[in-house]
PyMOL commands that place a pseudoatom at each C-alpha (Angstrom):
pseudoatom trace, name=CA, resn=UNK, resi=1, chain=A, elem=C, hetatm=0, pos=[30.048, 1.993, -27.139]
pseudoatom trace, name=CA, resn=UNK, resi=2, chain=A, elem=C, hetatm=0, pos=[31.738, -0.075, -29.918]
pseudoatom trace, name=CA, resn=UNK, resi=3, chain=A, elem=C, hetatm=0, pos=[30.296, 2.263, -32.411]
pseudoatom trace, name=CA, resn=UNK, resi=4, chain=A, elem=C, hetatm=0, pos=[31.066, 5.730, -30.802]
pseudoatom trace, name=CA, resn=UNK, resi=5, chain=A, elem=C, hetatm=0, pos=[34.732, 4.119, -30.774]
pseudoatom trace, name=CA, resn=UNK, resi=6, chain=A, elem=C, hetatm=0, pos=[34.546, 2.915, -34.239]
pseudoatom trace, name=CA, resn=UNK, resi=7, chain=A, elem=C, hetatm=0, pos=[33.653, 7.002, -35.159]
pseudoatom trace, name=CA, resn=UNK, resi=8, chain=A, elem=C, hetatm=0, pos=[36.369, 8.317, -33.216]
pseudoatom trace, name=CA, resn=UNK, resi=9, chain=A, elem=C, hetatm=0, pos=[39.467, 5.924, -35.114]
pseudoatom trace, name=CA, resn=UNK, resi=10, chain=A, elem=C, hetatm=0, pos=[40.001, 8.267, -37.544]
pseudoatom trace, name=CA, resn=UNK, resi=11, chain=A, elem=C, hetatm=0, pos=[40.465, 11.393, -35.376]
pseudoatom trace, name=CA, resn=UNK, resi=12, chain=A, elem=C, hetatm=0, pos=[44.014, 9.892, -34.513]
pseudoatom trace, name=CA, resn=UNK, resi=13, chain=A, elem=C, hetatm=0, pos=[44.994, 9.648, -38.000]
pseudoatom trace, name=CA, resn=UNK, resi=14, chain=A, elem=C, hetatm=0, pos=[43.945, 13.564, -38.470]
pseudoatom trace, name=CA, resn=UNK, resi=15, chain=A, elem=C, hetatm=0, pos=[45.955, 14.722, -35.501]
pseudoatom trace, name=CA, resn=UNK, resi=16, chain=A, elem=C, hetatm=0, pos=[48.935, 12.946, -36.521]
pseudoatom trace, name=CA, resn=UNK, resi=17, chain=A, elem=C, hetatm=0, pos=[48.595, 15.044, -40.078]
pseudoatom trace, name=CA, resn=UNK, resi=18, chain=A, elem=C, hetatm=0, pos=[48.306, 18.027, -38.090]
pseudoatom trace, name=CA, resn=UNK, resi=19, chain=A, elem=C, hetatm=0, pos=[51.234, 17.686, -35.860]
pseudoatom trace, name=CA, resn=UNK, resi=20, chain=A, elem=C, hetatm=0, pos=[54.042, 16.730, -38.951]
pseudoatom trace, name=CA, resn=UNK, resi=21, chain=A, elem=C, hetatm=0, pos=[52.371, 19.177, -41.440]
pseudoatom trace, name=CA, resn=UNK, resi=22, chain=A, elem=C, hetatm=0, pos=[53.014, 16.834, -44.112]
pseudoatom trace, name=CA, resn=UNK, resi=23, chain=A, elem=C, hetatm=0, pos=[53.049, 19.138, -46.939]
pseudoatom trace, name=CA, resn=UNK, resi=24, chain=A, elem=C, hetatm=0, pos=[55.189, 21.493, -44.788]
pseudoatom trace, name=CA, resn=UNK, resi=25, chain=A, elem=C, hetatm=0, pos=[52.930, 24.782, -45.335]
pseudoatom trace, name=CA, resn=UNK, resi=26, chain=A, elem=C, hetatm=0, pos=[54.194, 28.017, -44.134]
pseudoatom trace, name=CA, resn=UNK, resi=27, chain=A, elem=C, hetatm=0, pos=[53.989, 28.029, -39.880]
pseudoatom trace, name=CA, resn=UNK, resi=28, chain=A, elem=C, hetatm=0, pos=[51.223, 30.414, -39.787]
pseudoatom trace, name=CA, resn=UNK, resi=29, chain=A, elem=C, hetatm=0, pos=[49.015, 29.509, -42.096]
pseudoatom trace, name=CA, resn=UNK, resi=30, chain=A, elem=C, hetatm=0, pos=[49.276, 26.294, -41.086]
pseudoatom trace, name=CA, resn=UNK, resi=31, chain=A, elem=C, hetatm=0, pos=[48.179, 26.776, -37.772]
pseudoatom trace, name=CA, resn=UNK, resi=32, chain=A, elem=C, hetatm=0, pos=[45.440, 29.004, -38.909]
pseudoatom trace, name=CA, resn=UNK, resi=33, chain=A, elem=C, hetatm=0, pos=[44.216, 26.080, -41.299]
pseudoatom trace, name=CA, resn=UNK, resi=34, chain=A, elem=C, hetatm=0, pos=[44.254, 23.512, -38.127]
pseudoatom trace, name=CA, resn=UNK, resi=35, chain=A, elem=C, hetatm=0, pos=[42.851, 25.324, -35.632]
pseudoatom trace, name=CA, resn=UNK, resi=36, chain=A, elem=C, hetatm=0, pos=[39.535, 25.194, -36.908]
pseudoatom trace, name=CA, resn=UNK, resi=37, chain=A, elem=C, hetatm=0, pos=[40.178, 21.485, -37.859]
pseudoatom trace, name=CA, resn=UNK, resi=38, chain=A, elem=C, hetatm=0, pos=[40.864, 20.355, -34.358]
pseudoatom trace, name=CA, resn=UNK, resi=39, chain=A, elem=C, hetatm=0, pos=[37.909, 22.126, -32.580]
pseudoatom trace, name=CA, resn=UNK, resi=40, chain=A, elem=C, hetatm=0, pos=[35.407, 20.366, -35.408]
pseudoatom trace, name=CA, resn=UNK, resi=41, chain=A, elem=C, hetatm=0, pos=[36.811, 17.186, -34.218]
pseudoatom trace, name=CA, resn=UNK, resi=42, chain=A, elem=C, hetatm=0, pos=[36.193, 18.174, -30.792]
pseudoatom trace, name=CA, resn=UNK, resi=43, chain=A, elem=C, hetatm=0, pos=[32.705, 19.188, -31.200]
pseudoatom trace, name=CA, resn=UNK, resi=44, chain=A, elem=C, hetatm=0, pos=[32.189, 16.808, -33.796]
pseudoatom trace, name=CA, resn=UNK, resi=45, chain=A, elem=C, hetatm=0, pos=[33.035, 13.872, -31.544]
pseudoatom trace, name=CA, resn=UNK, resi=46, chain=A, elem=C, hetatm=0, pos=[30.911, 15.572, -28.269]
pseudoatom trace, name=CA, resn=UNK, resi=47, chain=A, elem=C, hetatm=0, pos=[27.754, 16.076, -30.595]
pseudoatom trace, name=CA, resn=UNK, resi=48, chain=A, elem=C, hetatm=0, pos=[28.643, 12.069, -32.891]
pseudoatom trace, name=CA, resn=UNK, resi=49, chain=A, elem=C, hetatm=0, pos=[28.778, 10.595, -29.238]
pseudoatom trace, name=CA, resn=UNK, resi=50, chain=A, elem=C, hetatm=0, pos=[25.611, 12.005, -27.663]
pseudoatom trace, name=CA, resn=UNK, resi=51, chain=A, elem=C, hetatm=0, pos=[23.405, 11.331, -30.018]
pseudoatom trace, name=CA, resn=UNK, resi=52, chain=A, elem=C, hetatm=0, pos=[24.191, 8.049, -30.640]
pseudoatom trace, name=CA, resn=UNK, resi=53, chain=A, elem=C, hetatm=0, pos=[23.939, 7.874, -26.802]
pseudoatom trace, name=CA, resn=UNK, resi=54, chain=A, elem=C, hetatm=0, pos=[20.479, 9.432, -27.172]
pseudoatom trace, name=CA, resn=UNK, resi=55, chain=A, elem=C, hetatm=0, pos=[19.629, 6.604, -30.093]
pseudoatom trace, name=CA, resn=UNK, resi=56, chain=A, elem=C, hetatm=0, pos=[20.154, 3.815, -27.697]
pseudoatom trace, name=CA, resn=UNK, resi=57, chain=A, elem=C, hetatm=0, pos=[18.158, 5.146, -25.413]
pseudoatom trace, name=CA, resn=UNK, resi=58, chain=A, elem=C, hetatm=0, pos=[15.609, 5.767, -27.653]
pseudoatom trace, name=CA, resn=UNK, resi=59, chain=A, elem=C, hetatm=0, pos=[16.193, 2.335, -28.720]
pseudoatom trace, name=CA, resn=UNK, resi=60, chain=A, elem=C, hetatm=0, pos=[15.537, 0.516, -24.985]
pseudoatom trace, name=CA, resn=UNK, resi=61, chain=A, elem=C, hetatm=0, pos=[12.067, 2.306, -24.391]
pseudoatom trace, name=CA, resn=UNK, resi=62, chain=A, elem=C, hetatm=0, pos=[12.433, 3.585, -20.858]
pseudoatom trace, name=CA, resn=UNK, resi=63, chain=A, elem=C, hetatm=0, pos=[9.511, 5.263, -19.708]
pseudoatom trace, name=CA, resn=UNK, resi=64, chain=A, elem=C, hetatm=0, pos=[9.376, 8.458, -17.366]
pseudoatom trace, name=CA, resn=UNK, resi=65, chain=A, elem=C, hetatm=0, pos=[9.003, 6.174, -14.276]
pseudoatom trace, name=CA, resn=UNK, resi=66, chain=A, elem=C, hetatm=0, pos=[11.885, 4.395, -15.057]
pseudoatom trace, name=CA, resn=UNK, resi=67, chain=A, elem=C, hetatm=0, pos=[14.530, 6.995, -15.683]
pseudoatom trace, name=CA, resn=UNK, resi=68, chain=A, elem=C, hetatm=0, pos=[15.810, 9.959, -13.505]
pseudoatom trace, name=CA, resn=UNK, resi=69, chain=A, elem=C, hetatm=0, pos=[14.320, 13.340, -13.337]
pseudoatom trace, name=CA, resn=UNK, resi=70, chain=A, elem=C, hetatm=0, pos=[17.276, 15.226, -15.527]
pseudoatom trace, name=CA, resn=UNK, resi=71, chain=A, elem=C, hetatm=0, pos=[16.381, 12.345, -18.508]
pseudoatom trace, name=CA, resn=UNK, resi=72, chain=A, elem=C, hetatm=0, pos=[12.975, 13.428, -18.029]
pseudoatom trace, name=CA, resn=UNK, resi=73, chain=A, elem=C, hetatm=0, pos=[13.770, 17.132, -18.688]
pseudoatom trace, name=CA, resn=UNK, resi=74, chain=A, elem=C, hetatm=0, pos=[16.049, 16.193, -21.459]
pseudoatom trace, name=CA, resn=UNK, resi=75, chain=A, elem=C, hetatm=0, pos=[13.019, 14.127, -23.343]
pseudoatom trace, name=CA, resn=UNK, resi=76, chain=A, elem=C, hetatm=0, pos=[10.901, 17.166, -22.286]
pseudoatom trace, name=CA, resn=UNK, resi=77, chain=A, elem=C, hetatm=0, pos=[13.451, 19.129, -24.501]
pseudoatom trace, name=CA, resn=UNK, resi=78, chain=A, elem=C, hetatm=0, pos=[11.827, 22.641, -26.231]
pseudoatom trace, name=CA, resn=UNK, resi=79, chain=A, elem=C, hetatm=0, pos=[8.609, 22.188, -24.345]
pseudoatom trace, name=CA, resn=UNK, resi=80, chain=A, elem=C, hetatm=0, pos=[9.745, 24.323, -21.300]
pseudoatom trace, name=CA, resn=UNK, resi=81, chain=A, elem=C, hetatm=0, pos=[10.353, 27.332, -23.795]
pseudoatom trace, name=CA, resn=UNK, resi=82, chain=A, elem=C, hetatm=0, pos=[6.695, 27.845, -23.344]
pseudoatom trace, name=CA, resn=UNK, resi=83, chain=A, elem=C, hetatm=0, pos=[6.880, 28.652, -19.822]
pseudoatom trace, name=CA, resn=UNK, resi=84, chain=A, elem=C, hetatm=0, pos=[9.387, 31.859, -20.341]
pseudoatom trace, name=CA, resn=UNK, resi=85, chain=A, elem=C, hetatm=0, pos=[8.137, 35.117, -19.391]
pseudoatom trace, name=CA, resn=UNK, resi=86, chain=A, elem=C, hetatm=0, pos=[4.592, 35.191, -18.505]
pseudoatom trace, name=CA, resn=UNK, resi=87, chain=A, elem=C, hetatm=0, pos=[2.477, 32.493, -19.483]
pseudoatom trace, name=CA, resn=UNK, resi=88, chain=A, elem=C, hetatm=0, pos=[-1.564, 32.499, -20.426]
pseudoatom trace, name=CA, resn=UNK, resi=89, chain=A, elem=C, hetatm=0, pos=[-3.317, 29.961, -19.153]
pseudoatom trace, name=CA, resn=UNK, resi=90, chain=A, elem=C, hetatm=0, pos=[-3.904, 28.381, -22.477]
pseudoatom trace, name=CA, resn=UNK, resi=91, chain=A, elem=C, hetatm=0, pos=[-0.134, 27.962, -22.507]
pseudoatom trace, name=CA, resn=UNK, resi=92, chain=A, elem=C, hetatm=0, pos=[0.333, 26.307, -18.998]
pseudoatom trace, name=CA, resn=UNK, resi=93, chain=A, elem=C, hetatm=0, pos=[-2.026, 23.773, -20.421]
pseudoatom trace, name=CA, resn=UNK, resi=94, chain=A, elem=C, hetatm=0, pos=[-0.548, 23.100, -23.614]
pseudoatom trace, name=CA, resn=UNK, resi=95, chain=A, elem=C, hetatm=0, pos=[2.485, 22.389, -21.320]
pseudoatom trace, name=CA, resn=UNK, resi=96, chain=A, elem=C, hetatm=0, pos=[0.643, 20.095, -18.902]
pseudoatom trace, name=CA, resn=UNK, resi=97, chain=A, elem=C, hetatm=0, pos=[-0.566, 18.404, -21.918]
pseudoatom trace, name=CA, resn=UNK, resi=98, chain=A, elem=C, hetatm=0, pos=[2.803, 17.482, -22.664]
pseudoatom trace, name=CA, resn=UNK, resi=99, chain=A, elem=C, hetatm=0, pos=[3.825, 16.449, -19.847]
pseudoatom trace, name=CA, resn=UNK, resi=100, chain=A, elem=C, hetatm=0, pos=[0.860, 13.951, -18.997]
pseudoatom trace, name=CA, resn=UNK, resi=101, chain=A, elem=C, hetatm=0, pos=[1.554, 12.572, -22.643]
pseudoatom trace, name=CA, resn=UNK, resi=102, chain=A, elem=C, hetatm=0, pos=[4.904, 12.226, -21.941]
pseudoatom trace, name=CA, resn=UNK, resi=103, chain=A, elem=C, hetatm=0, pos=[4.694, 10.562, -18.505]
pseudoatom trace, name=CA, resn=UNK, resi=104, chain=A, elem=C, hetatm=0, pos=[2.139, 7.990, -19.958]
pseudoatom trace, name=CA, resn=UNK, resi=105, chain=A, elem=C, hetatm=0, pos=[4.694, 6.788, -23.116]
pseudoatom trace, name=CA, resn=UNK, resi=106, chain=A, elem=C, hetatm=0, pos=[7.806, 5.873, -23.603]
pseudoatom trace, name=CA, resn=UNK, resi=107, chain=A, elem=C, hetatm=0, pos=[10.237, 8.421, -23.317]
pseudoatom trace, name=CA, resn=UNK, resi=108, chain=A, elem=C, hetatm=0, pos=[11.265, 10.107, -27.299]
pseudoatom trace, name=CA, resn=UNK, resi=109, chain=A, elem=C, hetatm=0, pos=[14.623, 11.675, -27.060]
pseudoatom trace, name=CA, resn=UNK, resi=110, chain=A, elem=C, hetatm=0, pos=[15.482, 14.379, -29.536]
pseudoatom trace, name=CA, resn=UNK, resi=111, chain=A, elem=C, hetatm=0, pos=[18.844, 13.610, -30.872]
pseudoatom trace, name=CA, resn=UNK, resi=112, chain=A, elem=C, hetatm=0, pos=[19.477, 16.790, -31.827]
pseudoatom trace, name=CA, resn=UNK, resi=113, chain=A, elem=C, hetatm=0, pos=[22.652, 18.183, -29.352]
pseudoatom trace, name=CA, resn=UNK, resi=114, chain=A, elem=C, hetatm=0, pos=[23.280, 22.122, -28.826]
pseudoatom trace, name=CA, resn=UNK, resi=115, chain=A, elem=C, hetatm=0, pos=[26.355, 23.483, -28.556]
pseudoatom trace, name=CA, resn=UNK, resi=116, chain=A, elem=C, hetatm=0, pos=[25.326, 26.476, -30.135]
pseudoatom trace, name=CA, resn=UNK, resi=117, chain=A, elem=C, hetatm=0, pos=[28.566, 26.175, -31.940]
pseudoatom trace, name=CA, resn=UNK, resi=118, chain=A, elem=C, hetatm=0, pos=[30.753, 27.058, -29.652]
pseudoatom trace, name=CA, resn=UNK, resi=119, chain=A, elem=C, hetatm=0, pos=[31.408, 24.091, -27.479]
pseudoatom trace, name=CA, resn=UNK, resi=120, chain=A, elem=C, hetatm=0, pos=[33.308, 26.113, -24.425]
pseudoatom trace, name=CA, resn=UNK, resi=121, chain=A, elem=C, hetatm=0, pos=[33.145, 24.884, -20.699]
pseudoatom trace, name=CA, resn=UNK, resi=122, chain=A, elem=C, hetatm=0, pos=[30.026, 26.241, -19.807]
pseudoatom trace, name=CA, resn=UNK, resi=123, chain=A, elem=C, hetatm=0, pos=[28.321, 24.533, -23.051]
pseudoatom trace, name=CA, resn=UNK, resi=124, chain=A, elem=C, hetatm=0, pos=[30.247, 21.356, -21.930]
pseudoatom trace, name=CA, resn=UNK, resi=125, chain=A, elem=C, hetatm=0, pos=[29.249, 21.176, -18.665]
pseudoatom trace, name=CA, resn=UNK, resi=126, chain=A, elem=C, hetatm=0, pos=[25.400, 21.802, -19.096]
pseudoatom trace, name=CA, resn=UNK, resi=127, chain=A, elem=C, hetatm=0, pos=[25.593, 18.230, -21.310]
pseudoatom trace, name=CA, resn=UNK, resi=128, chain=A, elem=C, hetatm=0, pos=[27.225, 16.999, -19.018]
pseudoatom trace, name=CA, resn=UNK, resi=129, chain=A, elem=C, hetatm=0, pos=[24.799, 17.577, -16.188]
pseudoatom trace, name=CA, resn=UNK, resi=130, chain=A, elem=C, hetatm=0, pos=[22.304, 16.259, -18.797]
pseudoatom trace, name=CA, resn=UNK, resi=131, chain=A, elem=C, hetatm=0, pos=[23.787, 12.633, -18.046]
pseudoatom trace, name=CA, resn=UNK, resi=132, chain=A, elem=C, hetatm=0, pos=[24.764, 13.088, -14.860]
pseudoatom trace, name=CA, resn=UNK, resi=133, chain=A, elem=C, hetatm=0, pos=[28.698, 13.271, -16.087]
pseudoatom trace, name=CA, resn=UNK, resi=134, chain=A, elem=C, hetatm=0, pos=[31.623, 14.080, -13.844]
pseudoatom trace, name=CA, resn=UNK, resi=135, chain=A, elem=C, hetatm=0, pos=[32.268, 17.517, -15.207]
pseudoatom trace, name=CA, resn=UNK, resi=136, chain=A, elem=C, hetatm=0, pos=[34.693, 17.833, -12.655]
pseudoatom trace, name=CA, resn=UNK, resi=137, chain=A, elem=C, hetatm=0, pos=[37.149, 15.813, -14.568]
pseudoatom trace, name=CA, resn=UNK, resi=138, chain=A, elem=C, hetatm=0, pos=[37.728, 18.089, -17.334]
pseudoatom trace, name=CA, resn=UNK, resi=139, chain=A, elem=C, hetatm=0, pos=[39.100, 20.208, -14.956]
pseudoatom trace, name=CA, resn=UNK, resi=140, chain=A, elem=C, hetatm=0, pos=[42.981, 19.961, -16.387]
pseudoatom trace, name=CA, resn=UNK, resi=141, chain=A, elem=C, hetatm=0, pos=[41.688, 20.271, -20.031]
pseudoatom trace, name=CA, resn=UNK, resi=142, chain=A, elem=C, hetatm=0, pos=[38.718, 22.925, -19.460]
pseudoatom trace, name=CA, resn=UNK, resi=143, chain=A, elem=C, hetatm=0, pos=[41.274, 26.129, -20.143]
pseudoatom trace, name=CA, resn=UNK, resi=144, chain=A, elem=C, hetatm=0, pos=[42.740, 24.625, -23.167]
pseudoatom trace, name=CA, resn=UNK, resi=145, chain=A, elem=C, hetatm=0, pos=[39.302, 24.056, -24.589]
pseudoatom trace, name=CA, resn=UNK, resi=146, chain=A, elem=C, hetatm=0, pos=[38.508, 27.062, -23.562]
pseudoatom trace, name=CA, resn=UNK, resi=147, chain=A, elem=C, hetatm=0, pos=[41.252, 28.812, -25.769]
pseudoatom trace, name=CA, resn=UNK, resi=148, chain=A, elem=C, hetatm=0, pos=[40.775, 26.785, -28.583]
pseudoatom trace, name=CA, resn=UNK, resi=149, chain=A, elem=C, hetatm=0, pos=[37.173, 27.866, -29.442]
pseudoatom trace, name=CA, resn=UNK, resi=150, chain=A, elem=C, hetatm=0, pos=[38.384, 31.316, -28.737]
pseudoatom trace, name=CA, resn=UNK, resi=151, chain=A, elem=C, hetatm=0, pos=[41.497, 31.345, -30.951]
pseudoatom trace, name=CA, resn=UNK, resi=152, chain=A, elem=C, hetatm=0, pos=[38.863, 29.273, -33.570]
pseudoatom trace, name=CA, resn=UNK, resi=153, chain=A, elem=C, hetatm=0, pos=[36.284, 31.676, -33.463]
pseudoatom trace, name=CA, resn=UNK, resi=154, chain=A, elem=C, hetatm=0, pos=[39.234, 34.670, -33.985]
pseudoatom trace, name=CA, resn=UNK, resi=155, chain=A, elem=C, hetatm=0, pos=[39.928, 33.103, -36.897]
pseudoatom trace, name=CA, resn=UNK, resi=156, chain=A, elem=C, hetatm=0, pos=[36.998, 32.142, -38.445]
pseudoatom trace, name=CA, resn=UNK, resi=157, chain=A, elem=C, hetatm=0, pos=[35.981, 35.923, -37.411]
pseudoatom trace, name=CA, resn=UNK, resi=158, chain=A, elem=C, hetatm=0, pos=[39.014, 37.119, -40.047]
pseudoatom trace, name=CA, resn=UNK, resi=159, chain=A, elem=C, hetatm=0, pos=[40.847, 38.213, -36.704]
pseudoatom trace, name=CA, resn=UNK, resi=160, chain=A, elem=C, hetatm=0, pos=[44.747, 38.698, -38.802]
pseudoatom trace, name=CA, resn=UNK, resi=161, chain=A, elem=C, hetatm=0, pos=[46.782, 38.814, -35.508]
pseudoatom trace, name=CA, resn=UNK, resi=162, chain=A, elem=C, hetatm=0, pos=[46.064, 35.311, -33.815]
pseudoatom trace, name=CA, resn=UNK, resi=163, chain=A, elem=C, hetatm=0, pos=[49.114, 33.339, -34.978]
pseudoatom trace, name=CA, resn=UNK, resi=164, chain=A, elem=C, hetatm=0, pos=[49.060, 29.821, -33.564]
pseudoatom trace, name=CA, resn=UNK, resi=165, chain=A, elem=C, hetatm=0, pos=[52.518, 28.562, -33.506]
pseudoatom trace, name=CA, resn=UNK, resi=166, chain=A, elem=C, hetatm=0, pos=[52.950, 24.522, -33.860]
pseudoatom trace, name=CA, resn=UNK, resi=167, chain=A, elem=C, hetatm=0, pos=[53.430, 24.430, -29.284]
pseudoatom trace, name=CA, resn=UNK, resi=168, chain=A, elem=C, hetatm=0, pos=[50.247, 26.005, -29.830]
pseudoatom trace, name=CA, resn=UNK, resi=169, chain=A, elem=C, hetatm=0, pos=[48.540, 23.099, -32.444]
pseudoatom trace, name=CA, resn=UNK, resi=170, chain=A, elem=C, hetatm=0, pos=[50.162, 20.485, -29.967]
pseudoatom trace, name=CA, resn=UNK, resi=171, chain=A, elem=C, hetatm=0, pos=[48.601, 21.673, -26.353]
pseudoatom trace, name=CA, resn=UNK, resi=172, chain=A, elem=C, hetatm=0, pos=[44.889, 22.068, -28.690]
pseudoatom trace, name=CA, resn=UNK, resi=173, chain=A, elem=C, hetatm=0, pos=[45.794, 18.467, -29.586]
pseudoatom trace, name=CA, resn=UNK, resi=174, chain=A, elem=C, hetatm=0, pos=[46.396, 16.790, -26.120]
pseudoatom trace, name=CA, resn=UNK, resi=175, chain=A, elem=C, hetatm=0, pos=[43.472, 18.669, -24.782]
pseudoatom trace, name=CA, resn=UNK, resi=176, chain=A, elem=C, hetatm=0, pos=[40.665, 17.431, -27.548]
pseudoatom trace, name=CA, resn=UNK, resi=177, chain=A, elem=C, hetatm=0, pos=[42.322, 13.502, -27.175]
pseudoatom trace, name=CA, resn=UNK, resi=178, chain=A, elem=C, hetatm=0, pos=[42.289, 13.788, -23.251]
pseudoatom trace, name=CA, resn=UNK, resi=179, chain=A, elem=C, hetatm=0, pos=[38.497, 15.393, -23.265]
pseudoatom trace, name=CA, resn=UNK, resi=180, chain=A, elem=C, hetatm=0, pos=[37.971, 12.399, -25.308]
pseudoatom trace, name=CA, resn=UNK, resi=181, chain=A, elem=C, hetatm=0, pos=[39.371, 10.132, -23.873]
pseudoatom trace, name=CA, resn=UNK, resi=182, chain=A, elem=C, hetatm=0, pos=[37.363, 11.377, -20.472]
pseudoatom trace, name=CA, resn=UNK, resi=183, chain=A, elem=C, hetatm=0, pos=[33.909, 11.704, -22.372]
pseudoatom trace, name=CA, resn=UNK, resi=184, chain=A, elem=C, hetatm=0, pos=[34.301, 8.191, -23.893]
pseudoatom trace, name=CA, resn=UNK, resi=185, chain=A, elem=C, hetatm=0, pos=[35.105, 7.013, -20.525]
pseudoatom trace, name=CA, resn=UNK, resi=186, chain=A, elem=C, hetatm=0, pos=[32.060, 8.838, -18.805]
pseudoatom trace, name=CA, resn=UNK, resi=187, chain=A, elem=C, hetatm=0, pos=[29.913, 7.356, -21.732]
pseudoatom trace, name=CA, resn=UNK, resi=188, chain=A, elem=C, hetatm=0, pos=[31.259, 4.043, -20.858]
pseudoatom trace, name=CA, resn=UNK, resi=189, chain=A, elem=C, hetatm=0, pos=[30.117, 4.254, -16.865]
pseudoatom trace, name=CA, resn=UNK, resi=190, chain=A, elem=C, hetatm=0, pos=[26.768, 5.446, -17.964]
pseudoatom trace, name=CA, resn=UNK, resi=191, chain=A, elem=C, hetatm=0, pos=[26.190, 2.876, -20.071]
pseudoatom trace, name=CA, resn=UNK, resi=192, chain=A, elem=C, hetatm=0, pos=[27.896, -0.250, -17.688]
pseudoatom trace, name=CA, resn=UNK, resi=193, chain=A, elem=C, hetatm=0, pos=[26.265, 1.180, -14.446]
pseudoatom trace, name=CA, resn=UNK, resi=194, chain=A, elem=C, hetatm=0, pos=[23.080, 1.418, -16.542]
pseudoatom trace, name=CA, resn=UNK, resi=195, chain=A, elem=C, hetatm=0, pos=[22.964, 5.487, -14.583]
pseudoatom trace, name=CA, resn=UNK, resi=196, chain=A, elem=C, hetatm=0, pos=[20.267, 5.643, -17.116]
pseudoatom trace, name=CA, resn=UNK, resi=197, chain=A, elem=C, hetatm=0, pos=[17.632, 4.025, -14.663]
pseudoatom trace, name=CA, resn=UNK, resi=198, chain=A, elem=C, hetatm=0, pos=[16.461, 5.674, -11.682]
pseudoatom trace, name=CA, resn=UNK, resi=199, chain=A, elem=C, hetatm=0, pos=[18.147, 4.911, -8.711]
pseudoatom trace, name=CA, resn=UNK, resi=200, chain=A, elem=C, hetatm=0, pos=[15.947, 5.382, -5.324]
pseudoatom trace, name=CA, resn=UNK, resi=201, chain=A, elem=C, hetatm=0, pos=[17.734, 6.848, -2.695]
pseudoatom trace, name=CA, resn=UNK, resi=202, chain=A, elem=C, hetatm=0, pos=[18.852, 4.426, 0.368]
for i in range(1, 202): cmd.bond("trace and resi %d" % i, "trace and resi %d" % (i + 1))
show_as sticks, trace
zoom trace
């Protein structure tokens, strides 16, 4: 946790830069400059996090028996993609396979996070059903995210006639530090209520 902290210091620093706009660029073009700052810092720190969450569990050496069933599709990863569509039977056993190797070893997470760079709700709360997250708390920031990958992918998209005013810069702001500031937090619980480990049912 100390280190997913440590990588998320310098996001303050950023922000601040964006709200003053030291330099004082023109209005428009400097919210067309930060838009696409602030929602790398948001994905950056989602995707940063995870996979350093994913590293540490790597790291302990939890086997299938030991860990809930969603960790068990998440080390499972890409191997599903072979049962889309129809399937051969060669395939269903190249699957099996798999999984019998899998539920015999240690568990190998793939750090690798997808938010198939565009990191809106619907992205965000798939991960967060990955680790059992309470996706529910997003719920004041979710809209603001939501418009900020929007207005980002506008932009990047050479879209002339989005014109983020500085309100605008501010609201993407609060939203990315409070979704944060929740992740971290969610991150934290998994980790101190060790929700890694399978809990049997009373």
């Amino acid at each position: 946790m100390e280190e997913i902290n440590e990588t998320n210091s310098w996001r303050d620093r950023e922000f601040a830069k964006f709200r003053v706009n030291p330099h004082q660029v023109e209005s428009i073009l400097w919210g067309r400059m930060c838009v696409p700052m602030i929602y790398a810092n948001w994905e950056g720190f989602v995707v940063s996090s995870l996979k350093m969450l994913l590293q540490h569990l790597n790291n302990l050496g939890l086997t299938p028996l030991q860990i809930p069933t969603r960790l068990v599709v998440v080390g499972l990863g890409d191997t599903y993609r072979s049962l889309s569509g129809k399937q051969s039977f060669e395939q269903r056993c190249i699957f099996t396979d798999k999984f019998n190797e899998l539920l015999r070893n240690t568990v190998r997470f793939k750090t690798k996070i997808e938010t198939k760079s565009n990191l809106h709700s619907e992205v965000l709360k798939e991960l967060c059903q990955m680790f059992d997250f309470d996706f529910e708390r997003f719920s004041d920031v979710k809209s603001t995210l939501d418009r900020l990958v929007h207005v980002r992918n506008c932009i990047a998209h050479g879209e002339n006639s989005i014109l983020p005013t500085q309100e605008n810069i501010e609201n993407f702001i609060d939203a990315v530090k409070q979704g944060i500031d929740i992740l971290m937090d969610e991150i934290d619980i998994f980790l101190m209520q060790e929700c890694y480990l399978y809990q049997q049912q009373a």
